[in-house]
DRENTI-180614 format. One record per residue: x, y, z of N, C-alpha, C in turn; residue number from 1. Coordinates in nm, 4 decimals, always signed. Layout:
! residues N
[site [X,Y,Z],[X,Y,Z],[X,Y,Z],NUM] ...
! end
This chain:
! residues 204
[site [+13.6514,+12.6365,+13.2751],[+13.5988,+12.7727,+13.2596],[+13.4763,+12.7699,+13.1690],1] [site [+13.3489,+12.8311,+13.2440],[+13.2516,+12.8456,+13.1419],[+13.2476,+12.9398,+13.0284],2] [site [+13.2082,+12.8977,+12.9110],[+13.2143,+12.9815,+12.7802],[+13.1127,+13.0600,+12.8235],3] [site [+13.1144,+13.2486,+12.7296],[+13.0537,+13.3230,+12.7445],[+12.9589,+13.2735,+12.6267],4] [site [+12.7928,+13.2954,+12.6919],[+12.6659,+13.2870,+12.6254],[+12.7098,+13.3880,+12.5399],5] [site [+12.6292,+13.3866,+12.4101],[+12.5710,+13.4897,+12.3014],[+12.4632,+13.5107,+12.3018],6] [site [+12.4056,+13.6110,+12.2691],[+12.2227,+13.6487,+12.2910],[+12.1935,+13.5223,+12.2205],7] [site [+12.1968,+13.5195,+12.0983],[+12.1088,+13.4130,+12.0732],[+12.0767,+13.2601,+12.1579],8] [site [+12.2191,+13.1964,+12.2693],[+12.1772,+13.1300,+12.2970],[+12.1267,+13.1378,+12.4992],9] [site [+12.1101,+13.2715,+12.5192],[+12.0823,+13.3522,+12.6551],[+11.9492,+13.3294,+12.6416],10] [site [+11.8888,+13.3474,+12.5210],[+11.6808,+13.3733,+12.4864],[+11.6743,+13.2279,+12.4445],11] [site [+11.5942,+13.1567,+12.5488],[+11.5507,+13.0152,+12.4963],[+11.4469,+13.0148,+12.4119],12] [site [+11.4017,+13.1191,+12.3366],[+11.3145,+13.1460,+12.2442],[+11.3415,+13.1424,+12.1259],13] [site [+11.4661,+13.2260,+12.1170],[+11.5691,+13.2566,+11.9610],[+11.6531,+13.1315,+11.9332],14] [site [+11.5906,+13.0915,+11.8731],[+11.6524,+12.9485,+11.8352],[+11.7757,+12.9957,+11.7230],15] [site [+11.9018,+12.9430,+11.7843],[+12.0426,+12.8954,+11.7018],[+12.0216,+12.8281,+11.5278],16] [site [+12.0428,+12.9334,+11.4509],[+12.0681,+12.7996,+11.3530],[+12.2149,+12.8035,+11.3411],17] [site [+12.2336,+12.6612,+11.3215],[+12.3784,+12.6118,+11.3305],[+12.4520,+12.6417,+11.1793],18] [site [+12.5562,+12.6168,+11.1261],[+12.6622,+12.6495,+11.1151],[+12.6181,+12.5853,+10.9555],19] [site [+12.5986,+12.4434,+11.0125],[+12.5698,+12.3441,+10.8922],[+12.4338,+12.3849,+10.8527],20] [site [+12.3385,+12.3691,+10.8988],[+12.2032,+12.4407,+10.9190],[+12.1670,+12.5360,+10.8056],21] [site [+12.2680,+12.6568,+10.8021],[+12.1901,+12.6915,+10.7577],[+12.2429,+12.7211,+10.5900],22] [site [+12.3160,+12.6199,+10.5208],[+12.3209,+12.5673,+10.4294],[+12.2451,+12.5090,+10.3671],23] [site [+12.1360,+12.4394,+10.4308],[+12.0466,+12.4024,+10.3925],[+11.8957,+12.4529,+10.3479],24] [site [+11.8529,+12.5429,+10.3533],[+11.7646,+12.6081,+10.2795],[+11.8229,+12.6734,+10.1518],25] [site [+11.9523,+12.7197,+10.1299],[+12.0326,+12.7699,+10.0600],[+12.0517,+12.7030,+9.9397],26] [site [+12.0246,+12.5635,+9.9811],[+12.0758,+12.4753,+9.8739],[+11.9532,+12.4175,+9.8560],27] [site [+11.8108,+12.4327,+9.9152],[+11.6965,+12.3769,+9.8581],[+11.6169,+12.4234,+9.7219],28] [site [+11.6790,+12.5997,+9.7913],[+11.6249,+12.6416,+9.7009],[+11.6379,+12.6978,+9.6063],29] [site [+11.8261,+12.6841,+9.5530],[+11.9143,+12.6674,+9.4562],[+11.8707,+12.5620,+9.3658],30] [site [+11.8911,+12.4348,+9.4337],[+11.8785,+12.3620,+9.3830],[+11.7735,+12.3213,+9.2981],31] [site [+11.6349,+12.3596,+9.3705],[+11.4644,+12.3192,+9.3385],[+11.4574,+12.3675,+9.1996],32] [site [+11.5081,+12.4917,+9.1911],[+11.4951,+12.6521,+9.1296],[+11.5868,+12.5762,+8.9804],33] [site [+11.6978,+12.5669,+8.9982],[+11.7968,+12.4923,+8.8915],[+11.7215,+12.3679,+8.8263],34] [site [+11.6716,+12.2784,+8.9006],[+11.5914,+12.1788,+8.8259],[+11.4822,+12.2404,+8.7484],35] [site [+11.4109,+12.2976,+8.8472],[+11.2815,+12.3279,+8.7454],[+11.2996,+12.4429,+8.5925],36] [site [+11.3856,+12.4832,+8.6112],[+11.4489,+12.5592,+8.4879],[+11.5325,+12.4390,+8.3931],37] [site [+11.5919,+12.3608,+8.4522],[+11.6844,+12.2686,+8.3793],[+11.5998,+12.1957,+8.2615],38] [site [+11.4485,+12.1256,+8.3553],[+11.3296,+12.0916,+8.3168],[+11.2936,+12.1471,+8.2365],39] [site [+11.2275,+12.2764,+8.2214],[+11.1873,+12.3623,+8.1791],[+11.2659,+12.4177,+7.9723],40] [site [+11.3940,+12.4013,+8.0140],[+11.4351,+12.4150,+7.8919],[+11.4755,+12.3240,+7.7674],41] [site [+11.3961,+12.1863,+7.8956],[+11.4307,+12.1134,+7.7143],[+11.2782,+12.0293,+7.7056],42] [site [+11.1938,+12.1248,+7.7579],[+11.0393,+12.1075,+7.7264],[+10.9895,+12.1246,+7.5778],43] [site [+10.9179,+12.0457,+7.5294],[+10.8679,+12.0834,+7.3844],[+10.7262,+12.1371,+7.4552],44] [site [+10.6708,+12.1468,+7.5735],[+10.5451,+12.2506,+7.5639],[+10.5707,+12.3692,+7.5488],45] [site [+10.4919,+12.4812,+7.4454],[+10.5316,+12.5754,+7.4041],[+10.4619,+12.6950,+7.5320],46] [site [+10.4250,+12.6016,+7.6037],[+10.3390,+12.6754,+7.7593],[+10.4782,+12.7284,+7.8395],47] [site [+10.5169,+12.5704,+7.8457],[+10.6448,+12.5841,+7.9417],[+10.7599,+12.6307,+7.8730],48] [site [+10.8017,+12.6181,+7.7825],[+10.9280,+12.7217,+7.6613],[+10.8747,+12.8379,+7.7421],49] [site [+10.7586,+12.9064,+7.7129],[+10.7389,+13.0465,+7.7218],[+10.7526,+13.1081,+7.8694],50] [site [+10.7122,+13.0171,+7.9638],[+10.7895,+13.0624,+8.1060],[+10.9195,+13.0383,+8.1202],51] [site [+10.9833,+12.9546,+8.0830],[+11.1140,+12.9466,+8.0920],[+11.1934,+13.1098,+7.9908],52] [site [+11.1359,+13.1423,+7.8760],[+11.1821,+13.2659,+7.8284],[+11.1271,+13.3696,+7.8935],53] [site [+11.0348,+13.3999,+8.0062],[+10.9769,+13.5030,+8.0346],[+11.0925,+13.4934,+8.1802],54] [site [+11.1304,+13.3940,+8.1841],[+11.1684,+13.4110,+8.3794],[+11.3190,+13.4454,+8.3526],55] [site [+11.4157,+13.3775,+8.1886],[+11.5138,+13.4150,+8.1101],[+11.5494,+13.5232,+8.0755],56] [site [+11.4270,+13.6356,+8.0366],[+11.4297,+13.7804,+7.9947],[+11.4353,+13.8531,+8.0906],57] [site [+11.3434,+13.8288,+8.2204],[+11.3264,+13.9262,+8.3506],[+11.4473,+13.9343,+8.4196],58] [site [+11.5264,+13.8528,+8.3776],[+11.6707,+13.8680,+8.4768],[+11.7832,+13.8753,+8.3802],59] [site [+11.7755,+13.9149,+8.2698],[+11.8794,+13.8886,+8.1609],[+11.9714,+14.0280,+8.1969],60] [site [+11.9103,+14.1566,+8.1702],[+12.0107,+14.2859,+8.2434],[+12.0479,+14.2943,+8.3656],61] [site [+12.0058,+14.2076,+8.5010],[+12.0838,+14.2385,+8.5996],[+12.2008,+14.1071,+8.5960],62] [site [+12.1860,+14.0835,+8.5270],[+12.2521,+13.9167,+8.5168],[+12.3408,+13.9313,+8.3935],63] [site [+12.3443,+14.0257,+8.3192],[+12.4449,+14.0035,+8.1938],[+12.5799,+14.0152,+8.2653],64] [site [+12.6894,+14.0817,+8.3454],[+12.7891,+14.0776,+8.3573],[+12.7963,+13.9300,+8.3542],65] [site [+12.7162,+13.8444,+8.4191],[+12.7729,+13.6963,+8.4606],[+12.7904,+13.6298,+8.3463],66] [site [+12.6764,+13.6686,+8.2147],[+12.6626,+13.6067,+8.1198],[+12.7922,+13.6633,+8.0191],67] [site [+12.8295,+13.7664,+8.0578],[+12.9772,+13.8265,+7.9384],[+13.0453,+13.7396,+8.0254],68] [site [+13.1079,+13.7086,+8.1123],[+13.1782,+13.6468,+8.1961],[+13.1958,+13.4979,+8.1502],69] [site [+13.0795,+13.4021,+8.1143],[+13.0409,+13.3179,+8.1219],[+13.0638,+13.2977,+7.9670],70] [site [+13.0395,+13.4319,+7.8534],[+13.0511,+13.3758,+7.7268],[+13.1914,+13.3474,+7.7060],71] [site [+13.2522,+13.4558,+7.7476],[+13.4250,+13.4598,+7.7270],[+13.5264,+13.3955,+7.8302],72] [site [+13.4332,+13.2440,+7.8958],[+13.5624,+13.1537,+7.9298],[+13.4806,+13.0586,+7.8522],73] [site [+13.4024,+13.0686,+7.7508],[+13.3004,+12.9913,+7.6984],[+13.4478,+12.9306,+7.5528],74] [site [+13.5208,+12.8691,+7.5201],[+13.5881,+12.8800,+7.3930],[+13.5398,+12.7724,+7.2755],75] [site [+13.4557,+12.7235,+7.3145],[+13.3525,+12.6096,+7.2307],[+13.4645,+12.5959,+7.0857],76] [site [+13.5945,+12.5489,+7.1496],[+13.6663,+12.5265,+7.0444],[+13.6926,+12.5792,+6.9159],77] [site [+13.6515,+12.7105,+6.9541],[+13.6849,+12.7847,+6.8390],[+13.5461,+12.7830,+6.6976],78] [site [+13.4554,+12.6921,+6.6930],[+13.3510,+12.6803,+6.6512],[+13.2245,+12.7585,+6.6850],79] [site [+13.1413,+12.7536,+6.6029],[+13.0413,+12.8252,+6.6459],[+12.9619,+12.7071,+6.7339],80] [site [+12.8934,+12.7862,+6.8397],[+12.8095,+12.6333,+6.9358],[+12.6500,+12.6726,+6.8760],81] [site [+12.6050,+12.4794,+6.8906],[+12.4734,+12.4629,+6.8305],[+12.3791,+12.5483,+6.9247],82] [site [+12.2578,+12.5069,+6.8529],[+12.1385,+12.5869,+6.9615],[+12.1441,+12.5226,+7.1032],83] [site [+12.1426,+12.4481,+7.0939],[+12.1486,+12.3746,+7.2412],[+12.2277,+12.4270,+7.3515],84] [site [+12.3881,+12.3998,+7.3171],[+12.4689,+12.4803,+7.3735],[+12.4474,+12.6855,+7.3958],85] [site [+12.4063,+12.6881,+7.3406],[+12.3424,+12.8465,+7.3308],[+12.2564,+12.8857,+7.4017],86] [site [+12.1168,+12.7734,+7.3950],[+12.0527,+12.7820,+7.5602],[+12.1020,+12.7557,+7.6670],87] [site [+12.1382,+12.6619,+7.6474],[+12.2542,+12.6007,+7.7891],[+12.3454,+12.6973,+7.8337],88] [site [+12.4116,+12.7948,+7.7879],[+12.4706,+12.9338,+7.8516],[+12.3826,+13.0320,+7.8786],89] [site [+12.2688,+13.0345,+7.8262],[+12.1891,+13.1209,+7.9075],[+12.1527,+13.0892,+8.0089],90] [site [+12.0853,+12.9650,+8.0136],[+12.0408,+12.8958,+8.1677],[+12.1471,+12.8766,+8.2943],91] [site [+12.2619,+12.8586,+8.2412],[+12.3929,+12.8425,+8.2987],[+12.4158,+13.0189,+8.3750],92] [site [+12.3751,+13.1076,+8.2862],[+12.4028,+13.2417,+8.3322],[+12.2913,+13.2981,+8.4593],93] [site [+12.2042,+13.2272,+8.3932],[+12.1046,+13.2686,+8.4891],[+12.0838,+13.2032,+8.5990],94] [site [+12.1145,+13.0712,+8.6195],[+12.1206,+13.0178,+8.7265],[+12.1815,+13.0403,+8.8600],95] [site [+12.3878,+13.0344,+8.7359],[+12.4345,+13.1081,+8.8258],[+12.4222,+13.2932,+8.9288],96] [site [+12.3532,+13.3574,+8.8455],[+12.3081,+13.4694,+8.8924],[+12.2149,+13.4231,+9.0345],97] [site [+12.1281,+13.3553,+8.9696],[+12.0031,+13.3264,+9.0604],[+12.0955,+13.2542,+9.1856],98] [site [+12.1811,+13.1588,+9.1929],[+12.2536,+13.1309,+9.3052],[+12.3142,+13.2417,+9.3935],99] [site [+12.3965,+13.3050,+9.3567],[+12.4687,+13.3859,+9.3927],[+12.3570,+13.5167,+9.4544],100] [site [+12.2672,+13.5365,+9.4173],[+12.1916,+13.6428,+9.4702],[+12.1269,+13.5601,+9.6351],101] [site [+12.1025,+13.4312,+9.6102],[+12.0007,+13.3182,+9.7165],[+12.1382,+13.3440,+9.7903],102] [site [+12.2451,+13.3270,+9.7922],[+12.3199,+13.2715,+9.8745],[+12.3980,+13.4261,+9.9258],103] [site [+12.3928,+13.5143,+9.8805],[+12.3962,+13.6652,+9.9355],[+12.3244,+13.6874,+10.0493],104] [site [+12.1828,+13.6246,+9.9230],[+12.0850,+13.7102,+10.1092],[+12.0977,+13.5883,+10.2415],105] [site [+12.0641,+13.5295,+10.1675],[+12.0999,+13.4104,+10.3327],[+12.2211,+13.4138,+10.4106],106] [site [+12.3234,+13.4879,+10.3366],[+12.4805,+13.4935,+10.3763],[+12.4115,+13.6242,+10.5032],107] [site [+12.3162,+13.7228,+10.4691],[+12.3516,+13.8919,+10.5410],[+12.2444,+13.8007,+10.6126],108] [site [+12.1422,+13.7444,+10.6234],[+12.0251,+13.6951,+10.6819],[+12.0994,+13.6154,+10.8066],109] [site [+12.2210,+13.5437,+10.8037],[+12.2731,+13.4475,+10.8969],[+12.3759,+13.5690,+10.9312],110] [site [+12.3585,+13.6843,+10.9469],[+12.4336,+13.7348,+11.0580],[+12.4848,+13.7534,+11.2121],111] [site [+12.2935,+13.7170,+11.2420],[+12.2933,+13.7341,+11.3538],[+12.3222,+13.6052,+11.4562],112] [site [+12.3527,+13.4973,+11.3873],[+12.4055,+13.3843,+11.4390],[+12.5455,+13.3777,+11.4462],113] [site [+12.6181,+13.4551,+11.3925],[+12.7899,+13.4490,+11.3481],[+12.8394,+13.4271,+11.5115],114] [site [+12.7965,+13.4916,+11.5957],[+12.8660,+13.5043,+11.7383],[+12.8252,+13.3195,+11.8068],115] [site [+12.7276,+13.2790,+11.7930],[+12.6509,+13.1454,+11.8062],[+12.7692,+13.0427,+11.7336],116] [site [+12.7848,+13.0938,+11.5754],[+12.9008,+13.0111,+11.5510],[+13.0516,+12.9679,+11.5682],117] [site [+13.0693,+13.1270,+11.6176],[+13.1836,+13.1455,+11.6670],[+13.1940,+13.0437,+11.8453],118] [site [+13.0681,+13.0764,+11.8684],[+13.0932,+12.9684,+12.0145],[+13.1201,+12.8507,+12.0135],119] [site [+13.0156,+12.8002,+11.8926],[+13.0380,+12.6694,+11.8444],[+13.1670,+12.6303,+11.8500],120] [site [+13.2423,+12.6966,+11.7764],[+13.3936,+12.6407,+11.7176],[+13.4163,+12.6511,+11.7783],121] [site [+13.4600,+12.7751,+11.8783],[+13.5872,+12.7645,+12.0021],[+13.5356,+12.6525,+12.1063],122] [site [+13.4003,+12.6143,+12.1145],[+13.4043,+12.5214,+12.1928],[+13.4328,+12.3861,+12.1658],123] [site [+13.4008,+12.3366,+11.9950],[+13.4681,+12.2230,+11.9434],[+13.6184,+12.2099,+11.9600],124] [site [+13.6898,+12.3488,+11.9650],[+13.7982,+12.3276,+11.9144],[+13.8990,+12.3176,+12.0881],125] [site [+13.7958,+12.3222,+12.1660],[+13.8577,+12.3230,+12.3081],[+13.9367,+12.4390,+12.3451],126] [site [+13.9010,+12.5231,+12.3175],[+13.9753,+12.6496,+12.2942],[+13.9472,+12.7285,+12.4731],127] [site [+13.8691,+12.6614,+12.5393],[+13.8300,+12.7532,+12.6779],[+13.9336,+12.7729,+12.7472],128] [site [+14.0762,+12.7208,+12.7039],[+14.1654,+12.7140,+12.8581],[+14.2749,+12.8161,+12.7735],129] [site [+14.2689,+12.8209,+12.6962],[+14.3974,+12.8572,+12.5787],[+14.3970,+13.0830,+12.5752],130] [site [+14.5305,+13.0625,+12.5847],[+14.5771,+13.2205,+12.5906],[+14.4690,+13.2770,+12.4984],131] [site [+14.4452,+13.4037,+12.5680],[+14.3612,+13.5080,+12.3683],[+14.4642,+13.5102,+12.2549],132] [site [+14.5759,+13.5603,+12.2412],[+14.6606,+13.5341,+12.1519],[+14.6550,+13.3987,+12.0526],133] [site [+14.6686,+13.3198,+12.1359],[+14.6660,+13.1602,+12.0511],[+14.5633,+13.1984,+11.9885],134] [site [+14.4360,+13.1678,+12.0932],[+14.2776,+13.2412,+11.9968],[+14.2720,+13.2440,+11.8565],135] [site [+14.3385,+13.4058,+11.8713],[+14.3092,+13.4600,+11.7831],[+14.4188,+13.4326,+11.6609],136] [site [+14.5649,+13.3934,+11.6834],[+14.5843,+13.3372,+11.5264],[+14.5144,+13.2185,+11.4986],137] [site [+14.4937,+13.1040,+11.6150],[+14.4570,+13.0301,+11.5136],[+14.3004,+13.0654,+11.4782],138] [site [+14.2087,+13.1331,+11.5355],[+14.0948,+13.1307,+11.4108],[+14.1193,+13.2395,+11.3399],139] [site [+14.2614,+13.3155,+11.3030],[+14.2947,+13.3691,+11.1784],[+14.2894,+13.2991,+11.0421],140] [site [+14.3718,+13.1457,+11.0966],[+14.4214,+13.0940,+10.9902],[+14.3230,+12.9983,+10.9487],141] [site [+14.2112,+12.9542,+11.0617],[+14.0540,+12.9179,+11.0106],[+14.0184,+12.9828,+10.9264],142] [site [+13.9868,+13.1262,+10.9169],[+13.9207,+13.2077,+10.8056],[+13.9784,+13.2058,+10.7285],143] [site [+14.1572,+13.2234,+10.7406],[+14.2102,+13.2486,+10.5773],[+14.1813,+13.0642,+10.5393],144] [site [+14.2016,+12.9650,+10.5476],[+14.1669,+12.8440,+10.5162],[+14.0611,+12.8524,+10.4562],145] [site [+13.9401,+12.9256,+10.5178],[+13.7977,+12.8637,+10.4984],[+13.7469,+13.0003,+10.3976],146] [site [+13.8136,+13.1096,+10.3562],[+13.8112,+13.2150,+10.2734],[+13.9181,+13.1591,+10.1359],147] [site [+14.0241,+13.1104,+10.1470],[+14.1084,+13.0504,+10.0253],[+13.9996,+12.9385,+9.9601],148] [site [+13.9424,+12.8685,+10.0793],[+13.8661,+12.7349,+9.9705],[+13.7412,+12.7999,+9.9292],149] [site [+13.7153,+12.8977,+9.9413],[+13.6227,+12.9578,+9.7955],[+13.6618,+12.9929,+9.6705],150] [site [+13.8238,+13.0506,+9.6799],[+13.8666,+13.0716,+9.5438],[+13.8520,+12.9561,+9.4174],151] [site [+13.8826,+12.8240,+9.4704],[+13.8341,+12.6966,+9.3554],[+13.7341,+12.7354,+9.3147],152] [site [+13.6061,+12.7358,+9.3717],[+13.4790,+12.7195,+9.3572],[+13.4038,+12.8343,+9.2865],153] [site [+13.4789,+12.9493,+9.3538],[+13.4649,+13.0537,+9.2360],[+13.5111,+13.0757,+9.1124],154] [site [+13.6774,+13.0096,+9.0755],[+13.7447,+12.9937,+8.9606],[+13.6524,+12.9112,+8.8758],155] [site [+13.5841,+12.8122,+8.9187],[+13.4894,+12.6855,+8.8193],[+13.3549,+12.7197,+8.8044],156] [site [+13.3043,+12.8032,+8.8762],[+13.2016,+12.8981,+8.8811],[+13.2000,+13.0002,+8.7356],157] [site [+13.3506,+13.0737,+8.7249],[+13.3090,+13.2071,+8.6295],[+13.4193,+13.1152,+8.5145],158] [site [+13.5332,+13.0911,+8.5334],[+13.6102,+13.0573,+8.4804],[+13.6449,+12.9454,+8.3952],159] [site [+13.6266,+12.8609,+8.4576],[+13.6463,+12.6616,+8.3621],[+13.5024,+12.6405,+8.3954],160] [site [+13.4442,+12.6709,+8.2903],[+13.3085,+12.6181,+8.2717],[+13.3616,+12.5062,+8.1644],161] [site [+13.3916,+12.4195,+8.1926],[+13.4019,+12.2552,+8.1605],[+13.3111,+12.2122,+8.0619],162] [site [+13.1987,+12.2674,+8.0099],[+13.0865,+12.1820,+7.9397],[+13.0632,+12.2664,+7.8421],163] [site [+13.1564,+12.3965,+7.7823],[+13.1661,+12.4880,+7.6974],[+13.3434,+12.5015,+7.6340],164] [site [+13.3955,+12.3565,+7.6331],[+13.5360,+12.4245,+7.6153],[+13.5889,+12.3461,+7.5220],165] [site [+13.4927,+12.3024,+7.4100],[+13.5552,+12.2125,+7.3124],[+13.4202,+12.2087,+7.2189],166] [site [+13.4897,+12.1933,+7.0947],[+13.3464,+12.1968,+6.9704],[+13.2738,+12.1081,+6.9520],167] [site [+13.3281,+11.9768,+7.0503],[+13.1708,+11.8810,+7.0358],[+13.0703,+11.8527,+7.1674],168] [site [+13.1721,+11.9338,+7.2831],[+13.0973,+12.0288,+7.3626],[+12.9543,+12.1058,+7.3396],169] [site [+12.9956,+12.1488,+7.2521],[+12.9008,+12.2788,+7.2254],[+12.8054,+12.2898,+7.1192],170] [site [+12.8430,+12.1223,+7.0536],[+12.7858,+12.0783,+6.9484],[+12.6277,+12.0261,+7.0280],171] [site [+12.5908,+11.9944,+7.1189],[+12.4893,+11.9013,+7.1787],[+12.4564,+11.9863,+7.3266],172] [site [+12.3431,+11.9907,+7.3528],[+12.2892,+12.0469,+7.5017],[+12.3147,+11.9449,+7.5906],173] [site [+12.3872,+11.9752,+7.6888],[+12.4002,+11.9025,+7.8044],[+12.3640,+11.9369,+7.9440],174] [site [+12.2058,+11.9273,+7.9265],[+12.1660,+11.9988,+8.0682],[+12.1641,+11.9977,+8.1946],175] [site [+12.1992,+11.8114,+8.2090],[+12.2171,+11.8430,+8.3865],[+12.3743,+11.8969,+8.3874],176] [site [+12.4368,+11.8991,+8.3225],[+12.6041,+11.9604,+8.3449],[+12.5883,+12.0991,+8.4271],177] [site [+12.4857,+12.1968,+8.4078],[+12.4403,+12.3140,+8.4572],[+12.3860,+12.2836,+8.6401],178] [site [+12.3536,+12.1398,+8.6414],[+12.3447,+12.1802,+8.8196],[+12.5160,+12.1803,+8.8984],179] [site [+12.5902,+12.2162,+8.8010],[+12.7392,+12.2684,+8.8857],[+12.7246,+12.4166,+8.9181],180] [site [+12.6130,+12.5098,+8.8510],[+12.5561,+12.6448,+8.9629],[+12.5324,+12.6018,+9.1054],181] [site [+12.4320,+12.5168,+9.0965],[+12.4323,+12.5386,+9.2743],[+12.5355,+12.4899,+9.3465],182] [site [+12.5669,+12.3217,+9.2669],[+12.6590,+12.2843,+9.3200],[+12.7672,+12.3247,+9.4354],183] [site [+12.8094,+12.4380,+9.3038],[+12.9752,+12.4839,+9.3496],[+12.9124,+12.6055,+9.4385],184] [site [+12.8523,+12.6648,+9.4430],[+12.7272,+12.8155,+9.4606],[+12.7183,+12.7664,+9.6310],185] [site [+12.7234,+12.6445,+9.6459],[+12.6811,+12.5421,+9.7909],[+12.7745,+12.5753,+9.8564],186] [site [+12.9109,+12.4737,+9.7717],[+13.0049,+12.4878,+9.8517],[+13.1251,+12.6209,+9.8621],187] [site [+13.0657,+12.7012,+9.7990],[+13.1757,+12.8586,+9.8255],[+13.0550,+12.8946,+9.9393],188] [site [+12.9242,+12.8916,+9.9672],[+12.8325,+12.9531,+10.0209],[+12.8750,+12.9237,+10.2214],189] [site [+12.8659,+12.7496,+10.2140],[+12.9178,+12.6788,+10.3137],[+13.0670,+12.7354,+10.3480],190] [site [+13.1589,+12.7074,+10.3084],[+13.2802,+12.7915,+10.3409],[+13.3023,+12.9109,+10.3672],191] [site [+13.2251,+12.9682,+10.2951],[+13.1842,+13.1573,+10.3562],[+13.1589,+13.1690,+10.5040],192] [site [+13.0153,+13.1189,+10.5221],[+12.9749,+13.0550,+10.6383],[+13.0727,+13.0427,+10.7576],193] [site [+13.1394,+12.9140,+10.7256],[+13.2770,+12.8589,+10.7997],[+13.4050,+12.9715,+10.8216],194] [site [+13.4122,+13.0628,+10.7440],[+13.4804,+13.1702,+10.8025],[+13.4236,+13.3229,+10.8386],195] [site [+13.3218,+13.3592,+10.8373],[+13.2194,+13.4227,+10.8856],[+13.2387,+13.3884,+11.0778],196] [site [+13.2309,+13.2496,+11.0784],[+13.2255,+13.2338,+11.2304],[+13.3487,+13.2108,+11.3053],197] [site [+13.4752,+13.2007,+11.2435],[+13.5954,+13.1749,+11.2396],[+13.6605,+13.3502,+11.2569],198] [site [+13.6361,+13.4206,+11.1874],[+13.6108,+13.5795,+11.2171],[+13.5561,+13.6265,+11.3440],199] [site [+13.3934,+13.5727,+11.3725],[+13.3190,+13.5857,+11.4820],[+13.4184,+13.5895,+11.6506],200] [site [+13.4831,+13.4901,+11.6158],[+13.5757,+13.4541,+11.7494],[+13.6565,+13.5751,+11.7888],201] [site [+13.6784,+13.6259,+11.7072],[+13.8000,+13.7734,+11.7799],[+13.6818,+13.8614,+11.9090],202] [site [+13.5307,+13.8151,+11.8776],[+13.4787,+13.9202,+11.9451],[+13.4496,+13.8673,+12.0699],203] [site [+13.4801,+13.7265,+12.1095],[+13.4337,+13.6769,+12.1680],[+13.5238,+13.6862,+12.3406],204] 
! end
């Protein structure tokens, strides 16, 4: 039985982005964005300090919930944390903000592929001969699968920030520890994704 086309792949014009696909701009420019700030804050040019505090300030009020969030799973052992550690939660706050906003819009931006992905899968999964019923629990239990494995990624995201949870932690800046924003930002983004099109299938 032939699978039903989706517009996107009916117009040999509208090119498909795939599944995996389109993770990847997501994470270029998470990632690019995280370095050059990472860079940026343990610069002694007082050129580059000052963009790094100007790009720090412009997003500090839409971004504070993340940063209250972020101070108070922060327990720097009960000590007060050095300067280092002190920038390092700001950059950490802002990063993560800055992820989470990149990976929003690319999340509503890859809408119009969801039905494309949904073909994908049912056709990986050999699904053309199989009752609608079957169908549809099992890419129920795709989404709840591929919707549960964001909860980790979000728990280590707001919650066990790992590089703030002990006083000699917090004693010393540890700046690449902060590319676990995009990191984890990737893989809740990718799994979203993966049940986004796992959803898609009921319409199909």
């Amino acid at each position: 039985m032939r699978r039903r086309e989706t517009p996107d792949e009916r117009d040999p014009g509208n090119r498909v982005i795939g599944l995996t696909e389109t993770v990847g701009p997501q994470a270029l420019i998470t990632f690019a964005y995280s370095a050059v700030m990472i860079a940026w804050g343990n610069s002694s040019n007082p050129i580059v300090r000052h963009a790094r505090d100007v790009c720090l300030k412009a997003a500090e009020l839409p971004f504070r919930p993340i940063a209250w969030i972020v101070d108070g799973a922060a327990g720097c052992g009960g000590v007060t944390n050095g300067a280092g550690a002190t920038l390092d939660m700001r950059l950490y706050s802002h990063l993560l903000g800055f992820c989470i906003v990149t990976a929003v819009i690319c999340f509503w931006i890859s809408r119009r592929h969801w039905n494309a992905w949904a073909s994908r899968l049912r056709a990986a999964r050999r699904w053309s001969n199989a009752r609608p019923d079957v169908i549809s629990r099992e890419a129920q239990q795709g989404f709840a699968l591929m919707a549960l494995g964001t909860l980790p990624a979000i728990w280590f995201l707001f919650f066990d920030v790992g590089m703030f949870d002990s006083s000699s932690s917090c004693a010393v800046s540890n700046p690449w520890l902060l590319l676990r924003a995009p990191l984890l930002t990737m893989t809740a983004y990718n799994l979203t994704c993966a049940a986004a099109g796992f959803w898609a299938i009921r319409k199909l």
